[in-house]
N, C-alpha and C positions, 0 to 999 in steps of 0.2 A: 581575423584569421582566414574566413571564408573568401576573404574577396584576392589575396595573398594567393589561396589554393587557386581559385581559377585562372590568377595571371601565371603560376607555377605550370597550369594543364597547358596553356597557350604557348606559353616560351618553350613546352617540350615536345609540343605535336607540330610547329615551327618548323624542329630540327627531323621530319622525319620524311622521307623523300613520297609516302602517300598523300601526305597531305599539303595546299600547297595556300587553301585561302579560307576567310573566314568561314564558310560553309560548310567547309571541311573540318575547321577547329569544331562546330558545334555540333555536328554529324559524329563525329568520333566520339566525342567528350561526353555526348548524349547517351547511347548507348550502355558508358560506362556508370555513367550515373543513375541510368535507370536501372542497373542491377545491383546496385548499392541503396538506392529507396527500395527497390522492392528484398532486399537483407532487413534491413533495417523497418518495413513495414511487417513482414512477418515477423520479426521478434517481439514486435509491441502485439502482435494478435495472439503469438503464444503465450507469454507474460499474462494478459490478459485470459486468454484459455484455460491458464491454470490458477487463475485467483478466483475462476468461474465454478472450478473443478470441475470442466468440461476436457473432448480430446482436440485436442491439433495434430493437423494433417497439412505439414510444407508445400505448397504448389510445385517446387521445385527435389529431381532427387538429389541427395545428399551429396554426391559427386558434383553435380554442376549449381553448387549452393556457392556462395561468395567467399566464406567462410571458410571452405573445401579447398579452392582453387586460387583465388584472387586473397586475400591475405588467409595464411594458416597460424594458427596461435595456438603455443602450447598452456597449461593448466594455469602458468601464472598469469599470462595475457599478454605473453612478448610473441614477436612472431618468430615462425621456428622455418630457417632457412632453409633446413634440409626437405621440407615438404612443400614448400611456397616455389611454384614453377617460376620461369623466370626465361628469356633469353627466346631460341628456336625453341623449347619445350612448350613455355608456352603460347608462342603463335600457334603453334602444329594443334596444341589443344583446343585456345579458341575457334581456330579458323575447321578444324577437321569434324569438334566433337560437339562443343560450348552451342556454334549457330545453328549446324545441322538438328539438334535435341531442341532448343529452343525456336526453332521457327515449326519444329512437327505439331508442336500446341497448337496453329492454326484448324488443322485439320481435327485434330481429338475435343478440342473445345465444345462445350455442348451447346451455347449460343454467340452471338457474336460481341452482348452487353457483357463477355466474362472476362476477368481478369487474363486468365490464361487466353483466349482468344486474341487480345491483344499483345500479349508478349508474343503469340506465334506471328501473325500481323508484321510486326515491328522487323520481327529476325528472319523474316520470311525475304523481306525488300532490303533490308542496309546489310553491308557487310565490312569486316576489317578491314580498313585502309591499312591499319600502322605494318608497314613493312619489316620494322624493325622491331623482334619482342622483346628488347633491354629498354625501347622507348615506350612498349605497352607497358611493361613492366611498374615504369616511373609515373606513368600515369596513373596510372592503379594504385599504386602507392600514396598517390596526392589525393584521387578520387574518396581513398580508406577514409581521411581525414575529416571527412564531411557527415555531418552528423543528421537525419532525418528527420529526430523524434520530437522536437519543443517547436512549439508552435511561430516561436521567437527565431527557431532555426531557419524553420521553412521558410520566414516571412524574408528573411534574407538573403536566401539560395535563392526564390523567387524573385529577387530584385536583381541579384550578380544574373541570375539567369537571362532576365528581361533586356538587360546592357546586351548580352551575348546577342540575345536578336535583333536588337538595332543593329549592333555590330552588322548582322548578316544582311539588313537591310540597307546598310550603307554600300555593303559588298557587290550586291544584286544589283542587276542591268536596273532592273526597276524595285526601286524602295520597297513601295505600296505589298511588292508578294509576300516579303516576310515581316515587313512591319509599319504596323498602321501607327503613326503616332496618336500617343496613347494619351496626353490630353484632349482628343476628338474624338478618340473613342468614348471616354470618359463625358464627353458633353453630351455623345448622341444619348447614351444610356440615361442620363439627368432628364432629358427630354422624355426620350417613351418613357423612361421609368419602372421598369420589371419588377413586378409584385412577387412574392414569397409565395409559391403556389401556382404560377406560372409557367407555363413551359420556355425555354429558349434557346431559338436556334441562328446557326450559321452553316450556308451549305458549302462558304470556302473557305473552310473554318481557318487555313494557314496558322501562324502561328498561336490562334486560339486566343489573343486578345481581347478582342469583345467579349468571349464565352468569361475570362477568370475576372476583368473587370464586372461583368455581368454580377458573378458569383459575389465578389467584394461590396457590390453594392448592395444587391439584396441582402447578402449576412450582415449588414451592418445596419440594415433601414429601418432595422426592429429588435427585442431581446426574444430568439428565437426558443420554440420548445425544443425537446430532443427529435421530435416528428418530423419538425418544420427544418431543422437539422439536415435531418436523413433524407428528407424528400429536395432540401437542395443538392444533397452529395451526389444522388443515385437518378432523382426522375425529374432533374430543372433544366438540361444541359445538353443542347444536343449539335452533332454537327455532322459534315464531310468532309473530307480533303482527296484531291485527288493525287496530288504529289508526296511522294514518297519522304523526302527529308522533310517538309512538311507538319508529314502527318504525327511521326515520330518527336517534333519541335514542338505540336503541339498538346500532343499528351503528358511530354515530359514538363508542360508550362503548366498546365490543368493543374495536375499533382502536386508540383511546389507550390501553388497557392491552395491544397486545402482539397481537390475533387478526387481521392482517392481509384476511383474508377471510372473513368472519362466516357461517356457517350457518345463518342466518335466513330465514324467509321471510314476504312480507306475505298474510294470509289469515287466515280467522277458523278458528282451531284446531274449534271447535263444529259447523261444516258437515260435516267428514270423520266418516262412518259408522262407528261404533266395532269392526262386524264387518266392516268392511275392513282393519281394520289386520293383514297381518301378522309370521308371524316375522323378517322381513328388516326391520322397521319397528319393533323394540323396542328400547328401550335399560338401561343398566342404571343408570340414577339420574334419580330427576326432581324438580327444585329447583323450588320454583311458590309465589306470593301471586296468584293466579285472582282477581278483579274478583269481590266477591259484592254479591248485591243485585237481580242483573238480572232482565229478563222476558223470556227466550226463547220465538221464535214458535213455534208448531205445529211447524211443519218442519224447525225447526231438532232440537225435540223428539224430534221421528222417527228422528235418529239413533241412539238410545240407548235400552235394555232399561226404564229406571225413567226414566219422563214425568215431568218436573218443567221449570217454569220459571225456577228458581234456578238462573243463570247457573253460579256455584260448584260444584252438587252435578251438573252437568252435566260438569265439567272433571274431578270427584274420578274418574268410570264413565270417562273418558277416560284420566286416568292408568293407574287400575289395570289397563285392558286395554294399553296402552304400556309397561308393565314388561316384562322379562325375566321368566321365573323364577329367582329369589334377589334382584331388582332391589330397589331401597330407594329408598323417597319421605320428602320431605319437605315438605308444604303446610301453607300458613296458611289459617285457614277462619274462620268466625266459630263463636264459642264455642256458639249454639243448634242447630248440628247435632246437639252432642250430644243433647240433650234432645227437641228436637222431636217431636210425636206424631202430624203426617201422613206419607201410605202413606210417600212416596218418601224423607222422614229414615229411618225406619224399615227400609225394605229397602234403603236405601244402607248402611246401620251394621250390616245383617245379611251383606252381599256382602263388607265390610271386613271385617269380625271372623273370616267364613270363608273369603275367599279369601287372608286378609293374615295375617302377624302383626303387629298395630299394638302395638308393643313402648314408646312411649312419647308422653303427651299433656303436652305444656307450655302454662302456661293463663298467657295473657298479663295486665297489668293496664292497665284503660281507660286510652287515652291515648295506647299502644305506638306506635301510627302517628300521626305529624305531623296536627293538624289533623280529628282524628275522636275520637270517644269510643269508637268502637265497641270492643266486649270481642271477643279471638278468641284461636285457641289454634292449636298446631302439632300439625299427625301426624306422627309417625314410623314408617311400616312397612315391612313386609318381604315381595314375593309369593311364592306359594307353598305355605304351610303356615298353618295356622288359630292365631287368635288364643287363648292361653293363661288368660295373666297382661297386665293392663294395670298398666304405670307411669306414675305422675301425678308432677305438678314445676308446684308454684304460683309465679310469680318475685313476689317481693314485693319493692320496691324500697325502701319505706318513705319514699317520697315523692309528691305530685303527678305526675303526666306532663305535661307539653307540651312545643312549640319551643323552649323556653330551658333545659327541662330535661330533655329525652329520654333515651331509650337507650345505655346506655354497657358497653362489655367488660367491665367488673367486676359489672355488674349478672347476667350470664350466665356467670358463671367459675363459680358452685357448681353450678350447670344441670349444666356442662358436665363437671364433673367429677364428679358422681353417676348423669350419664346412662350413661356406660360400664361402671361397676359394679349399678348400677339398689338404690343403696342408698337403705335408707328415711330420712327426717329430720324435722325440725318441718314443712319444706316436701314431703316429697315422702309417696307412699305407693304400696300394690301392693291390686291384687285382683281375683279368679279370674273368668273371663268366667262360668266354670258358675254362677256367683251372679248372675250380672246376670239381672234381669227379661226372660227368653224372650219375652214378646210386647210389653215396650215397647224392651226395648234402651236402657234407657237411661244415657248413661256420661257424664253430670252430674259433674264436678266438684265433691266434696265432698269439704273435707280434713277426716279423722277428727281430727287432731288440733288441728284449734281446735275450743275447749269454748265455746260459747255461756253467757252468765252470767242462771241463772234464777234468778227472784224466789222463792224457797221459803215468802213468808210466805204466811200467811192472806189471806184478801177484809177479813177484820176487823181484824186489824193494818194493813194498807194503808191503810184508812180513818181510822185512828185514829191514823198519820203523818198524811196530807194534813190533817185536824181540826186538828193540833198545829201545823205550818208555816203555815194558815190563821189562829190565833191569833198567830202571832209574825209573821208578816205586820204584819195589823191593829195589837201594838203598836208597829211600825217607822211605821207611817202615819200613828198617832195622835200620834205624838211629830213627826214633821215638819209635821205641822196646828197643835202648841204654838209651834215654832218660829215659824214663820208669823204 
């Protein structure tokens, strides 16, 4: 039924002249849903409140409650049309009354970890597209149908959800910004491994991938207490986004799997000074696909020890000083940092090697992300202690990449089971940093064991092939000329 309602939200925000692409179906459709969890999550805390015989106190006033406005229902539980706005009444509502009250929580919120702080957040940046309020109407109507409360619910809203964002990442100039394919997301996590008690973060947190796999993997890697519970809900999870539709994609993805109060925040991770972070500000695992490509200003540059305008290699100096020590990362980057021969490749891959153990480099094959070609590769390290021995892991799928044929768990099952042991194979191989080129640093991806197939003949044999082929050419021609 749930997956019926979202194709119902999609075929009627289609017809509506705001909105005109997938970004926008899940921009709109988000919002609406986030005011029906959060209906639907406060009637489980009041329910609850009162089995406690304790008081409940709504986040929200009664006017601009779901219930109030967006479906109204008389004592039997039918809805009563004469109260349920509809039409120009209610856009004029939403758009005049609904965003204005719900984005002033920004400001009244007493921290920025509150519930209310992020609904202010949220309503503060996105506004109503739908032009049309018979087409907000209908959608609110489909949105009603959607149920918040069983675990069985959520597990499902969270998948139809998850389609939504590929959708969006098919949609986008580049895949990668709103969606990582989530069987590699899924292998980096199996690799570090985030322990229950752990902190974990992502500073481009986008559509918050890494973070709910994150969450799925630890709630399941053990039979958890109600402590170990709480302390994934509230203090396991942390991130940034700087973009707006984003940020709002990725709260609304936290929450359908389970993270009721997302530790998120809207800000460009790149502004904060990298020697202002400190030890009260480290965590011990950082899951990250960082936006590469960009051109960062001046000032934003100024943050950081190695001046570079690559958006990416700005985020890597970021990680590495946000670790713990013993902390373990795992980023996607594009595969030319290896190589590259200006200052700031070069003394970023000198700061790695000696403040990290970068213990394993998985080289992706073009195509890995929806919608790009781009070649990139994963790090895996460790802060603390200098880099040794690097292990390399080629995934060769022995196929094409694209949207019809992407990324699949079997494609990363030998990854995943030779990265633990760091044995060698046709795909993989080891070798000693003391060898790597001292002044270029450079950790180029080269699997020793594919042999390149060379020509061993002479210049004179060569010639005296193409002579030969040249004649039997000519009499394949001359005999189609007889035919003729």
């Amino acid at each position: 039924m749930f997956e019926q309602t979202f194709k119902n939200i999609d075929d009627i925000l289609w017809k509506d002249s705001g909105c005109s692409t997938e970004l926008d179906y899940a921009e709109q459709s988000s919002w609406i849903l986030f005011l029906k969890w959060l209906d639907d999550y406060e009637k489980d805390k009041e329910t609850r409140a009162k089995l406690e015989n304790k008081k409940f106190k709504p986040t929200l006033d009664k006017e601009f409650q779901w219930s109030t406005w967006a479906i109204v229902k008389d004592k039997a539980g039918k809805v009563d049309f004469n109260k349920t706005l509809t039409g120009p009444d209610l856009k004029k509502f939403v758009d005049d009354k609904l965003f204005p009250y719900l984005s002033s929580f920004r400001n009244k919120a007493e921290s920025f970890d509150t519930l209310e702080y992020k609904i202010g957040e949220i309503f503060s940046e996105l506004k109503n597209k739908l032009q049309d309020g018979y087409t907000l109407r209908d959608v609110v109507n489909e949105v009603d149908n959607l149920q918040f409360q069983s675990n069985e619910q959520k597990h499902e809203l969270s998948a139809l959800y998850e389609e939504k964002i590929k959708n969006m990442g098919n949609a986008g100039r580049n895949g990668g910004e709103y969606y990582t394919p989530r069987p590699l997301i899924k292998s980096i996590i199996k690799v570090i491994n985030p322990k229950v008690g752990e902190t974990v973060y992502d500073g481009a947190v986008g559509s918050a991938g890494f973070l709910v796999e994150a969450y799925d993997h630890m709630s399941q890697s053990k039979s958890l207490t109600t402590s170990e519970l709480r302390t994934l809900q509230t203090k396991s999870f942390y991130g940034a986004e700087k973009k707006t539709l984003a940020y709002i994609i990725g709260i609304m993805n936290m929450i359908l799997h389970g993270i009721e109060s997302p530790n998120i925040i809207h800000q460009n991770t790149l502004e904060t000074n990298i020697q202002e972070i400190q030890n009260k500000d480290r965590v011990d695992v950082i899951l990250a696909n960082p936006p590469f490509g960009g051109k960062e200003k001046a000032n934003i540059q100024e943050n950081f020890p190695i001046k570079t305008g690559e958006t990416a290699y700005l985020f890597l100096q970021h990680f590495i000083k946000k670790l713990k020590a013993s902390g373990r990362c795992g980023v996607i980057i594009k595969n030319t940092f290896l190589s590259n021969t200006d200052n700031a490749s070069i003394s970023l891959r000198k700061q790695l090697l000696e403040e990290c153990n970068l213990f394993a480099i998985l080289d992706l094959p073009g195509g890995a992300f929806l919608g790009t070609g781009v070649k990139t590769v994963v790090l895996f390290f460790e802060k603390g202690k200098p880099s040794k021995k690097l292990w390399y892991y080629q995934l060769n799928v022995g196929r094409s990449m694209g949207k019809s044929n992407s990324l699949n768990e079997n494609d990363l099952e030998d990854f995943i089971l030779l990265a633990k042991s760091q044995k060698l194979s046709e795909n993989s191989w080891s070798i000693d940093v003391g060898k790597i080129n001292k002044e270029t640093l450079d950790l180029s991806v080269l699997n020793p064991n594919i042999i390149e197939n060379i020509d061993e003949r002479t210049s004179s044999e060569i010639i005296s092939e193409i002579e030969k082929l040249d004649k039997e050419s000519n009499k394949i021609i001359n005999k189609i000329k007889e035919l003729m």
